[in-house]
Backbone as CSV, one residue per row, in Angstrom:
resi,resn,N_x,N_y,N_z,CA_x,CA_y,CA_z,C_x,C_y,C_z
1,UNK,-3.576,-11.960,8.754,-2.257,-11.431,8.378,-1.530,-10.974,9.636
2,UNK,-0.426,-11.387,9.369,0.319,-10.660,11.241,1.284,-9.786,10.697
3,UNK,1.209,-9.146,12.100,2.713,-8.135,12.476,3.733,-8.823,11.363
4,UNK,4.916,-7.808,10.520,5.662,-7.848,9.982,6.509,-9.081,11.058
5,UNK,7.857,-9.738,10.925,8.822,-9.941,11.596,9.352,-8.931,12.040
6,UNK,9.626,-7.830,11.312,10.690,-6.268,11.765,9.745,-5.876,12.325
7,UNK,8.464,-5.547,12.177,7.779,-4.934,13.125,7.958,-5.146,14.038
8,UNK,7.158,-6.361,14.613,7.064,-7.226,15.606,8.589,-7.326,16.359
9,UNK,9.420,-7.400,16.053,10.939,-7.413,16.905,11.022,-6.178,17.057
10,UNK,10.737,-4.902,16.551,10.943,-3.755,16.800,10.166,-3.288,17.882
11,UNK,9.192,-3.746,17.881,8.014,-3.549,19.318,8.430,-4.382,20.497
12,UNK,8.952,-5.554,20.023,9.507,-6.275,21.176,10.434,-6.002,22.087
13,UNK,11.555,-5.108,21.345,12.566,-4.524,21.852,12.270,-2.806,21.848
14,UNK,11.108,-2.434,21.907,10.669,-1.487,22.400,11.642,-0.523,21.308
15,UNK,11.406,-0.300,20.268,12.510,0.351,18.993,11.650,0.989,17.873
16,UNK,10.265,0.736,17.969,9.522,0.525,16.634,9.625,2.025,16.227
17,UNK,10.115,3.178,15.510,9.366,4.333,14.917,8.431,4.333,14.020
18,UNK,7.744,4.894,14.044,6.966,5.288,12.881,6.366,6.750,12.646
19,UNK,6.886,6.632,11.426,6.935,8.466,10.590,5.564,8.447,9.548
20,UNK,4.530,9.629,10.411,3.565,9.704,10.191,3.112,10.775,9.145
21,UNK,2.872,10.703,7.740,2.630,11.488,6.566,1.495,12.639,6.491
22,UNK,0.360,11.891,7.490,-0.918,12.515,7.573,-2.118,12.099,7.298
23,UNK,-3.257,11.392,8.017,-4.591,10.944,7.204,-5.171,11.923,5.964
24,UNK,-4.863,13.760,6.703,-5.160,14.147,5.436,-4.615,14.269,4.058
25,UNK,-3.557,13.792,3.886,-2.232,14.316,3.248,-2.347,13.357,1.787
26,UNK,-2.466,14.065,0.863,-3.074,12.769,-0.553,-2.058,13.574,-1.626
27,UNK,-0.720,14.527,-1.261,-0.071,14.477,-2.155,0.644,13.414,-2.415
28,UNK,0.988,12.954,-3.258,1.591,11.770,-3.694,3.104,12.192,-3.459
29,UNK,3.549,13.365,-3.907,4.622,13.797,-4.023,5.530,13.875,-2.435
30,UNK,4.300,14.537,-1.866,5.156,15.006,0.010,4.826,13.676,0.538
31,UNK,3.874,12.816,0.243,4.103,11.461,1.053,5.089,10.472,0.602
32,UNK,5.645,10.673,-0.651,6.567,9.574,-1.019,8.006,10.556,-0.416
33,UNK,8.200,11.659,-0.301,9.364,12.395,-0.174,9.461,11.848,1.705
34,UNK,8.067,12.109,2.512,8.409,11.414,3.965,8.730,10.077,4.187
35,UNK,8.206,9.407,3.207,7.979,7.847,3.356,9.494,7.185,2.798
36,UNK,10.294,7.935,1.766,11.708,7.796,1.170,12.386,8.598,2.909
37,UNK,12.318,8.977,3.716,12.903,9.767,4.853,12.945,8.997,5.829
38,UNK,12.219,8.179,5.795,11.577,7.457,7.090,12.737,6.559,6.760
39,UNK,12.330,5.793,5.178,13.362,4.490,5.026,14.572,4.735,5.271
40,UNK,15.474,6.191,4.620,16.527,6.370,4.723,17.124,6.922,6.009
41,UNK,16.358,6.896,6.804,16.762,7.740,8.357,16.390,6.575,9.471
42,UNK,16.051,5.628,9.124,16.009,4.384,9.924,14.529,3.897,10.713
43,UNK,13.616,4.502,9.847,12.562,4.298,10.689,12.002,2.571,10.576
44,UNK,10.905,2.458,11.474,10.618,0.770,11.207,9.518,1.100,10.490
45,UNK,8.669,1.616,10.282,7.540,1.825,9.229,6.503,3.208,9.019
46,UNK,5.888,3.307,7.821,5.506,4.030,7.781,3.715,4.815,7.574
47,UNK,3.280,5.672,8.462,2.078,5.521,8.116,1.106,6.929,7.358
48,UNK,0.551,6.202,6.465,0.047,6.996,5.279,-1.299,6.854,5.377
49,UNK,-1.846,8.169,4.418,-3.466,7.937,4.270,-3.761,6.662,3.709
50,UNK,-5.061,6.536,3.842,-5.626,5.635,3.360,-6.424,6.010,2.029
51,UNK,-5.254,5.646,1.184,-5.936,5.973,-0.312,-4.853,4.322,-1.106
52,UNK,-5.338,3.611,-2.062,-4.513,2.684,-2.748,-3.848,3.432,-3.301
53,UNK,-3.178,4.284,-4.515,-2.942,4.940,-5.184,-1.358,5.177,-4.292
54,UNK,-1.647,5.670,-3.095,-0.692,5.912,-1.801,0.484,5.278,-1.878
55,UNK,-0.939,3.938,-1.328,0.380,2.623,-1.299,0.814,2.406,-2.375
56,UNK,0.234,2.012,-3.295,1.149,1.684,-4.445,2.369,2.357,-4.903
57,UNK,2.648,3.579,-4.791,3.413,4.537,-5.280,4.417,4.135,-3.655
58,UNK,4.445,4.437,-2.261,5.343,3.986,-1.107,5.874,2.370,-1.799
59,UNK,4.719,1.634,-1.898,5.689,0.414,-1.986,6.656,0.421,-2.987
60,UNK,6.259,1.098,-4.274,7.675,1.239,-4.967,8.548,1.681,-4.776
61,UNK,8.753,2.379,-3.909,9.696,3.650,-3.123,10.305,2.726,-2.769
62,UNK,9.829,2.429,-1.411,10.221,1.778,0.360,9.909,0.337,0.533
63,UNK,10.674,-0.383,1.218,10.486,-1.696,1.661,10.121,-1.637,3.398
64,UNK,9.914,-0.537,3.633,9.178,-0.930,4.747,7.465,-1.384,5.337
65,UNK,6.977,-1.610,6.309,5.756,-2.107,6.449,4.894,-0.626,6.004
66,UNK,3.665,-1.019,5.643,2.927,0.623,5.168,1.997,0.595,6.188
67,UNK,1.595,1.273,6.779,0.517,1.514,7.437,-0.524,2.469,7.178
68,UNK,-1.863,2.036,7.104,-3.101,3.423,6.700,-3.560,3.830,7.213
69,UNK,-3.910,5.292,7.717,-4.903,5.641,8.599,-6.275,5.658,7.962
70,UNK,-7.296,5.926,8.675,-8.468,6.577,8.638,-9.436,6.778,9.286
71,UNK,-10.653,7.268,9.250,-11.619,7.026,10.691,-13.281,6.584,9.877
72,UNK,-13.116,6.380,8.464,-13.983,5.083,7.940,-13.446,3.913,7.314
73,UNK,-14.094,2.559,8.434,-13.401,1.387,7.870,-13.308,1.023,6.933
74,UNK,-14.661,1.653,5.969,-14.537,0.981,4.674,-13.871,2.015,3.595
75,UNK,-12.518,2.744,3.613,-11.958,3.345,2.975,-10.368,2.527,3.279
76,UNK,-10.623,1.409,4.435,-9.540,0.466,4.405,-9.364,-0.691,3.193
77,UNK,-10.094,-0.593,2.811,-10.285,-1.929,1.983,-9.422,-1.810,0.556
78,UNK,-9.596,-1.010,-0.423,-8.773,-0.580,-1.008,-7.258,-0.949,-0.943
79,UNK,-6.973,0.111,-0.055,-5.545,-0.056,0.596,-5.008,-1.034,0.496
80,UNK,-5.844,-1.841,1.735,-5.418,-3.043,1.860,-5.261,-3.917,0.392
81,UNK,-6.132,-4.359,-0.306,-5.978,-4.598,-1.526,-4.487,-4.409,-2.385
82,UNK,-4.253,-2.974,-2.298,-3.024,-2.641,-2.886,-1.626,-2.866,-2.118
83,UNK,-1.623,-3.685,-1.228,-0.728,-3.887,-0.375,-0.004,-3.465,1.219
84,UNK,-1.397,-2.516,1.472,-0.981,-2.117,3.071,-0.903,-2.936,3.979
85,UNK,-0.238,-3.105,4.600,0.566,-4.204,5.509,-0.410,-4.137,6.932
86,UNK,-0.942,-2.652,7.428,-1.528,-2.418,8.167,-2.528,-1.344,8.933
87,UNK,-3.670,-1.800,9.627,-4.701,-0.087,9.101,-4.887,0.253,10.446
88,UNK,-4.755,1.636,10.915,-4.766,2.689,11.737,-6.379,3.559,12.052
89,UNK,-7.126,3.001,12.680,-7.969,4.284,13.256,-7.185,5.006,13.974
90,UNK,-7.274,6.594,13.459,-6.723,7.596,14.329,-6.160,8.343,13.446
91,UNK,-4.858,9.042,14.419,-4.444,10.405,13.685,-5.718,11.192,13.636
92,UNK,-6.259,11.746,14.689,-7.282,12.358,14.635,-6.887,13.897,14.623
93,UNK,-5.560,13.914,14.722,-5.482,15.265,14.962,-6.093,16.640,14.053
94,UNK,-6.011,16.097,12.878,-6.428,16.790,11.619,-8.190,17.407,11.855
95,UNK,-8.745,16.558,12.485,-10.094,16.849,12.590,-10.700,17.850,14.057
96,UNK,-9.484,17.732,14.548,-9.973,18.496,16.457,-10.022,20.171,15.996
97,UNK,-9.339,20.738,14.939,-8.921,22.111,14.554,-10.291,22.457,14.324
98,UNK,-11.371,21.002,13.563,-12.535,21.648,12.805,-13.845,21.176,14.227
99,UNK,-13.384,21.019,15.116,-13.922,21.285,16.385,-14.723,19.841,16.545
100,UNK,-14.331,18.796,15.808,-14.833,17.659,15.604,-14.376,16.586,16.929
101,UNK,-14.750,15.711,17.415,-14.633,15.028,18.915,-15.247,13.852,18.761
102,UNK,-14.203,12.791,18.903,-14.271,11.197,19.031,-14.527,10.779,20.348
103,UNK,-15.763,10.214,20.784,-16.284,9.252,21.405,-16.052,7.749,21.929
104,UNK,-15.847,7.957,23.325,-15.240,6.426,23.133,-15.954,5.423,22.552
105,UNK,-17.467,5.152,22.364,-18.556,4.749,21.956,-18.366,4.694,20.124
106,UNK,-17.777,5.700,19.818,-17.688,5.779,18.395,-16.335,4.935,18.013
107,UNK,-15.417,5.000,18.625,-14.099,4.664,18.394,-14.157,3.056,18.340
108,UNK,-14.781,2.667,19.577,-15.307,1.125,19.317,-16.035,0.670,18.540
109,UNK,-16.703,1.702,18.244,-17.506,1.222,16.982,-17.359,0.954,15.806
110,UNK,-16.043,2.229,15.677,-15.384,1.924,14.228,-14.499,0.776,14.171
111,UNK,-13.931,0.327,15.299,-13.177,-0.584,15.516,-13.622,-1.767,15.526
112,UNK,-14.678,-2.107,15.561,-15.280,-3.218,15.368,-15.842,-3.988,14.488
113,UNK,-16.462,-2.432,13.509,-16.798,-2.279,12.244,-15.913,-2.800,11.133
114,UNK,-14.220,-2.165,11.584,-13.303,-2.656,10.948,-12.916,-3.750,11.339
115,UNK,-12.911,-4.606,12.310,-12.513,-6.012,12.773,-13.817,-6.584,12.002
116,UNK,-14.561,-6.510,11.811,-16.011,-7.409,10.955,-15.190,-7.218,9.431
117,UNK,-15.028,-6.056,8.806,-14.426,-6.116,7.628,-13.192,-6.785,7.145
118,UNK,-12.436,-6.294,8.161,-11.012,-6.988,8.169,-10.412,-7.955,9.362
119,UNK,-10.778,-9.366,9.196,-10.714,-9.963,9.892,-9.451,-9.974,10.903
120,UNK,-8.301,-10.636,9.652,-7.356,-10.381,9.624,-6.212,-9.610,9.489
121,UNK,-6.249,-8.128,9.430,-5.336,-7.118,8.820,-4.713,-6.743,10.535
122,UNK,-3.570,-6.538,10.480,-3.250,-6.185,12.067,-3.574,-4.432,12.195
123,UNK,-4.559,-4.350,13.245,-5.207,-3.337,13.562,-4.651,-2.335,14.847
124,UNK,-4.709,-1.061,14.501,-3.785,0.065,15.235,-5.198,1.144,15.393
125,UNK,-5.459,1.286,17.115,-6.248,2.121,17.175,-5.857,2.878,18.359
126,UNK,-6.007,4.448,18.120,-5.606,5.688,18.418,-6.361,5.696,19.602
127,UNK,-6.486,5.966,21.195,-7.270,6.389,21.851,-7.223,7.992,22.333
128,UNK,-8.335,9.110,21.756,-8.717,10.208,21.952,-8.069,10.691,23.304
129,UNK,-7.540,11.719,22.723,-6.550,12.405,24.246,-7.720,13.482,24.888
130,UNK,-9.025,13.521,24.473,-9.785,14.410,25.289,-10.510,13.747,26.009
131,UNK,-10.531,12.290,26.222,-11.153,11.680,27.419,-10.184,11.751,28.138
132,UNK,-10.938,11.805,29.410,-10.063,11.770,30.417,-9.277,10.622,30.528
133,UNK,-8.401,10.526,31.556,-7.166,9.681,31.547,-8.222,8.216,31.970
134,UNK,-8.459,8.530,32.889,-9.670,6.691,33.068,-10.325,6.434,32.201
135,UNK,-10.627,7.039,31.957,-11.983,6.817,30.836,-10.762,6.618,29.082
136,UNK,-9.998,6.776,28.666,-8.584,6.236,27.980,-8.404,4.766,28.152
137,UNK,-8.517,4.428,29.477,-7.479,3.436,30.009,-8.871,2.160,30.083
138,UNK,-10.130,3.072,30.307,-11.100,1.829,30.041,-11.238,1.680,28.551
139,UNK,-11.515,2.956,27.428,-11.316,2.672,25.862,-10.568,1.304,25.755
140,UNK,-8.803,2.344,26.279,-7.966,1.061,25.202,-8.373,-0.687,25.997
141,UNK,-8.830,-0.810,26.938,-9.143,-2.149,27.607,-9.963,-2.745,26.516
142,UNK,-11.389,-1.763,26.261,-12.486,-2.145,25.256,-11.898,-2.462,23.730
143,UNK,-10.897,-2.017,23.387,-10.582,-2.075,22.147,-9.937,-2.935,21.854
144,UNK,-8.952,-3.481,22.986,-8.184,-4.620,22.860,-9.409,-6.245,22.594
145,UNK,-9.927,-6.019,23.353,-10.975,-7.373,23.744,-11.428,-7.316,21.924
146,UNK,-11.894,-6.017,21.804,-12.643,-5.669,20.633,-11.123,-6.646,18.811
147,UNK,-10.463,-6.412,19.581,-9.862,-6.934,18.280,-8.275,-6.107,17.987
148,UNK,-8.520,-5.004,18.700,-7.140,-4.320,18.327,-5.679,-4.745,18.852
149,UNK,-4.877,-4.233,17.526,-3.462,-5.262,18.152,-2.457,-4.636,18.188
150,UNK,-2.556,-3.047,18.033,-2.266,-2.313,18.982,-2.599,-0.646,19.149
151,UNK,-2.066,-0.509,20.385,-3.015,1.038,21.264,-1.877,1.968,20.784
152,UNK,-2.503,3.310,20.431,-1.045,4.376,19.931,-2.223,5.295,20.734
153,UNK,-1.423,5.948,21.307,-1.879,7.207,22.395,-1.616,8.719,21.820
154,UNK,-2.313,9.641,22.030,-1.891,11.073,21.695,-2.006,12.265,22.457
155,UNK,-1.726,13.183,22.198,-1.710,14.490,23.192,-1.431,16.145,22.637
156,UNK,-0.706,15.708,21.853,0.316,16.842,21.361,-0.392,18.013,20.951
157,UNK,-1.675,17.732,20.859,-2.737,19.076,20.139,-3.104,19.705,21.041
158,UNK,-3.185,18.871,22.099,-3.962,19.952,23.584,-2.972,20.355,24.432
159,UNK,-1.571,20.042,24.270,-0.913,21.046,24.800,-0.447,21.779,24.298
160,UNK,-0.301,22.877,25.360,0.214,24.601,25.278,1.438,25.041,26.097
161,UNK,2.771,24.733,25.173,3.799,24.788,26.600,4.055,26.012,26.484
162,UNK,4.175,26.855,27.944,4.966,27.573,28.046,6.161,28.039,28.070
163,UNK,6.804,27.460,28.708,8.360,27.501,28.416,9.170,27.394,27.182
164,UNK,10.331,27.867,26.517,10.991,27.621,25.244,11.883,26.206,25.995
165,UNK,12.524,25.700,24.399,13.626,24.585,24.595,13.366,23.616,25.147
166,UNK,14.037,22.815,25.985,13.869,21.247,26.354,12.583,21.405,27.421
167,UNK,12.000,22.219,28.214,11.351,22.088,29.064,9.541,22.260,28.200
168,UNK,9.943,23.096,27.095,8.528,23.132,26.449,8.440,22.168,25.742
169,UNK,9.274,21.252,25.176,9.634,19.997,24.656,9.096,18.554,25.662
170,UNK,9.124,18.638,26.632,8.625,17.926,27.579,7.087,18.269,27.908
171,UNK,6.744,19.753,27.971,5.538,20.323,28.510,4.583,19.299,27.293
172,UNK,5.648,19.949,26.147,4.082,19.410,24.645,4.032,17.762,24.867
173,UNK,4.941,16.792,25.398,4.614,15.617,24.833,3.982,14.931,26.333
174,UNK,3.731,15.893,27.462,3.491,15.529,28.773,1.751,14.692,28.618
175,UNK,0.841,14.782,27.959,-0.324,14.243,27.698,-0.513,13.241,27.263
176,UNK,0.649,12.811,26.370,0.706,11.362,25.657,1.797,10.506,26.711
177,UNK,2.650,11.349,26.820,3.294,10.214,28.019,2.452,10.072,28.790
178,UNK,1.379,10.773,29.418,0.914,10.566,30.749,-0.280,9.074,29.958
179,UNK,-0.753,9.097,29.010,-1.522,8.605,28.493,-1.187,7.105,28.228
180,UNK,0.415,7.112,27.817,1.102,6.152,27.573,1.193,4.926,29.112
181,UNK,1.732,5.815,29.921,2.347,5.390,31.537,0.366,4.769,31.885
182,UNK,-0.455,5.401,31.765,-1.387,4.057,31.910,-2.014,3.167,31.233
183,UNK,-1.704,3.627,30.277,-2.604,2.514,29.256,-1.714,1.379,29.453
184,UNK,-0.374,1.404,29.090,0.456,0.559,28.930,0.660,-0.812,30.087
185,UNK,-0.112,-0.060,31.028,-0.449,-0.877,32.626,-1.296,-1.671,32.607
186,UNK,-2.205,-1.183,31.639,-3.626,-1.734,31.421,-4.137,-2.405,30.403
187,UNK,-3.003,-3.287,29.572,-3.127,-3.838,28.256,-2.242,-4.821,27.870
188,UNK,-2.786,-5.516,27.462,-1.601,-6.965,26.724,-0.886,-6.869,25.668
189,UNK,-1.717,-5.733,24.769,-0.651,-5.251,23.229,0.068,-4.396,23.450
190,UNK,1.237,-3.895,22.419,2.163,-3.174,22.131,1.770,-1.704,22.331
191,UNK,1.920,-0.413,22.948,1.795,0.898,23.074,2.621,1.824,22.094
192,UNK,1.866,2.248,21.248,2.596,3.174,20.292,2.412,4.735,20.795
193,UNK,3.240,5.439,20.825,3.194,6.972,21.707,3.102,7.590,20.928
194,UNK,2.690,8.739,20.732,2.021,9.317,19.294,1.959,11.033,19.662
195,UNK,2.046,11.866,18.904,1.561,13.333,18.698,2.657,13.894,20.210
196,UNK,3.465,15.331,19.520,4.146,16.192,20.594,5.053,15.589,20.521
197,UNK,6.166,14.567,19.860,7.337,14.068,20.624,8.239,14.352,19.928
198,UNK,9.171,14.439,20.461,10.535,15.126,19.878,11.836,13.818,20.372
199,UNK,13.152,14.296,19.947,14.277,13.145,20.308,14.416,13.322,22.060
200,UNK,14.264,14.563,22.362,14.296,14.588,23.920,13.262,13.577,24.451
201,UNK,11.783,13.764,24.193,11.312,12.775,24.785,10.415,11.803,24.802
202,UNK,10.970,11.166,23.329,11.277,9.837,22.642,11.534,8.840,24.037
203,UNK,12.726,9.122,24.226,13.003,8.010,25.681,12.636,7.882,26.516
204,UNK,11.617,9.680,27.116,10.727,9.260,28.076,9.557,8.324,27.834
205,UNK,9.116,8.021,26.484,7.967,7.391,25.894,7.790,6.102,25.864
206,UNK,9.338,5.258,26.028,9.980,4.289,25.955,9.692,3.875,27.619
207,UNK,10.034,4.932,28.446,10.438,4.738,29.802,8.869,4.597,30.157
208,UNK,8.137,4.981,29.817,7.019,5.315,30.556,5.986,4.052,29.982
209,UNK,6.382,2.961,29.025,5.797,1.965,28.594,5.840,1.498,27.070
210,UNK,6.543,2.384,26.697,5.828,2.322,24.936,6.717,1.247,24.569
211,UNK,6.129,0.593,23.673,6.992,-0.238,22.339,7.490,0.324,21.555
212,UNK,7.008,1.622,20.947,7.328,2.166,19.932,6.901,3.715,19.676
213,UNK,7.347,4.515,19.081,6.641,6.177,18.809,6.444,6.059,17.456
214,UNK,5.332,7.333,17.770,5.183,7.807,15.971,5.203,9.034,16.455
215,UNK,5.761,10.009,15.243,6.480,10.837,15.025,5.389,11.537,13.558
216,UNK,5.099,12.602,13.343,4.055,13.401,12.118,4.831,14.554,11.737
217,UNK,4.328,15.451,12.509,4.654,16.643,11.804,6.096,17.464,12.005
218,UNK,6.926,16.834,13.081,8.201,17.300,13.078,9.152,16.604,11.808
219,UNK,8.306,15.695,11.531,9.164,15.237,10.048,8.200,16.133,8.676
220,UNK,7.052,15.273,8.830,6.267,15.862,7.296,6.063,17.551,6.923
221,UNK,6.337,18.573,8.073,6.156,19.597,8.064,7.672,20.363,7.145
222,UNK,8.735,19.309,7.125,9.628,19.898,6.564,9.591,20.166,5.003
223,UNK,9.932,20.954,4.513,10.271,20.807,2.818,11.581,20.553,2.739
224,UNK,12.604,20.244,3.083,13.573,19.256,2.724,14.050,18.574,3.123
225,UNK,14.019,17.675,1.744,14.511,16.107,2.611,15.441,15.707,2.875
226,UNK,16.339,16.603,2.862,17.844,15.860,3.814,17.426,16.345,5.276
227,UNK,16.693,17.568,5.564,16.483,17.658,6.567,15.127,16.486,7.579
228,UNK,14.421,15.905,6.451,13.368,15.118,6.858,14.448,13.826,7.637
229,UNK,15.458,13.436,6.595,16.388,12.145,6.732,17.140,12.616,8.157
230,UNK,17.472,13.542,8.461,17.792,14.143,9.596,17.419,13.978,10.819
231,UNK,16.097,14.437,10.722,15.066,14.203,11.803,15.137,12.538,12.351
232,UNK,14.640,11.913,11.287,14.406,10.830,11.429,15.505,9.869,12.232
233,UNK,16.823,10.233,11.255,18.151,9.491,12.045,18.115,9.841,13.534
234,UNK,17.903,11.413,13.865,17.848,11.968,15.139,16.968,11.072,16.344
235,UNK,15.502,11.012,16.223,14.343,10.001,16.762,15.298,8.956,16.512
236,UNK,15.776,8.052,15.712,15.731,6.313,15.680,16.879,6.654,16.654
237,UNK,18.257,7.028,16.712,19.227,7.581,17.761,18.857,7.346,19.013
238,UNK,17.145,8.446,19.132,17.244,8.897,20.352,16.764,7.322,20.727
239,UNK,15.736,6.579,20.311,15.616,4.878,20.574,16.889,4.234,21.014
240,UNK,18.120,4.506,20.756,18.641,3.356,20.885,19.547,4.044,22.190
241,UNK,19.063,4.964,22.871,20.068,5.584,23.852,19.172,5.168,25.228
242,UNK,17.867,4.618,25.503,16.871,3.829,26.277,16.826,2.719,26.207
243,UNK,16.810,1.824,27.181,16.384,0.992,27.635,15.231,0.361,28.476
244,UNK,14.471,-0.648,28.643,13.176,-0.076,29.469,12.624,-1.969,29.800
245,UNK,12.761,-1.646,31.334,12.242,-2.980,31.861,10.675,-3.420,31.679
246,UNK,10.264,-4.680,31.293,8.962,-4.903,31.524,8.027,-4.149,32.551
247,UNK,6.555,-3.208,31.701,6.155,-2.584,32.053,5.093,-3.927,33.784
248,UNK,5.161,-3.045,34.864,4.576,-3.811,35.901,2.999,-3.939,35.639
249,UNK,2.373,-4.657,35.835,0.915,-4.774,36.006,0.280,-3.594,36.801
């Protein structure tokens, strides 16, 4: 199964958003209210737990691509079944609070696990922002070979900005850009920038290699949804105010 067409042109032209609901998140209610936010605020797709039930209820909503997280492959299958367009190891963030820590050893493993299951499903895997930056940049190398088709980077949990306003806005998303600016050097697939980012620096994410951002809890954390539709218009905006030359070898 491949990349959507909209996907795929959206990554091409370095545009892709994606508005992230939560791996843990199994209300039906707050994921269809983000996933209706995403569509109506311009996002290119959206990514949800991995439960069928999920999808089924988004696809009636939204015509955009669905995407599932999880961090067991075989809770993809389902999903997929019910129409997920595409499955996500990661979004780990949910699990670092309970002092829990992904392995690059494990990450390939699951990733491989899920490339044996799902031959074909286009595959999105997260590389752990607590390895160090080399040891990242050898992961996403391993994961690509391994089958993945594309790398989404994160950070946003381990930083602690000090500063208020645009400069602590930069401080929080400084781990995933930095994460982004090499992986993106070091890989043939699409770079999705992930966790800490805001419309300020959205474009650095762009600049620094990405195809595309995902975006979680500055949308799903809201309870209302004109303000969710808000957000969202705000991020797809801040996309179209960047431009960004082929990343160099």
């Amino acid at each position: 199964m491949a990349i959507s067409l909209k996907l795929q042109s959206a990554l091409a032209q370095n545009r892709a958003l994606k508005i992230i609901s939560g791996l843990t998140n199994f209300d039906g209610d707050r994921v269809a209210a983000v996933a209706e936010a995403a569509a109506q605020g311009g996002a290119t797709f959206v990514d949800i737990a991995a439960d069928a039930d999920l999808v089924r209820r988004v696809r009636g909503l939204i015509d955009l691509p669905i995407c599932v997280s999880a961090i067991a492959p075989e809770r993809f299958l389902a999903p997929v079944a019910a129409g997920a367009d595409l499955v996500e190891i990661g979004n780990y963030d949910a699990f670092y609070a309970q002092g829990r820590r992904f392995e690059a050893a494990e990450v390939l493993a699951l990733t491989q696990r899920t490339r044996k299951l799902l031959p074909d499903i286009p595959l999105s895997v997260t590389v752990p922002h607590p390895l160090a930056l080399d040891q990242q940049v050898e992961l996403a190398i391993a994961l690509v070979a391994a089958g993945a088709d594309l790398i989404q980077t994160e950070g946003g949990t381990s930083s602690q900005p000090t500063h208020p306003g645009v400069l602590g806005l930069i401080e929080k998303a400084a781990p995933t850009l930095a994460a982004t600016h090499a992986i993106a050097r070091a890989v043939s697939v699409p770079v999705l920038c992930a966790s800490g980012l805001s419309e300020v620096t959205v474009p650095m994410a762009i600049a620094a290699g990405a195809a595309g951002v995902g975006v979680g809890s500055l949308v799903n954390k809201l309870e209302s949804p004109l303000a969710m539709v808000a957000v969202v218009r705000s991020l797809a905006a801040a996309l179209q105010t960047v431009s960004r030359t082929p990343v160099a070898a």
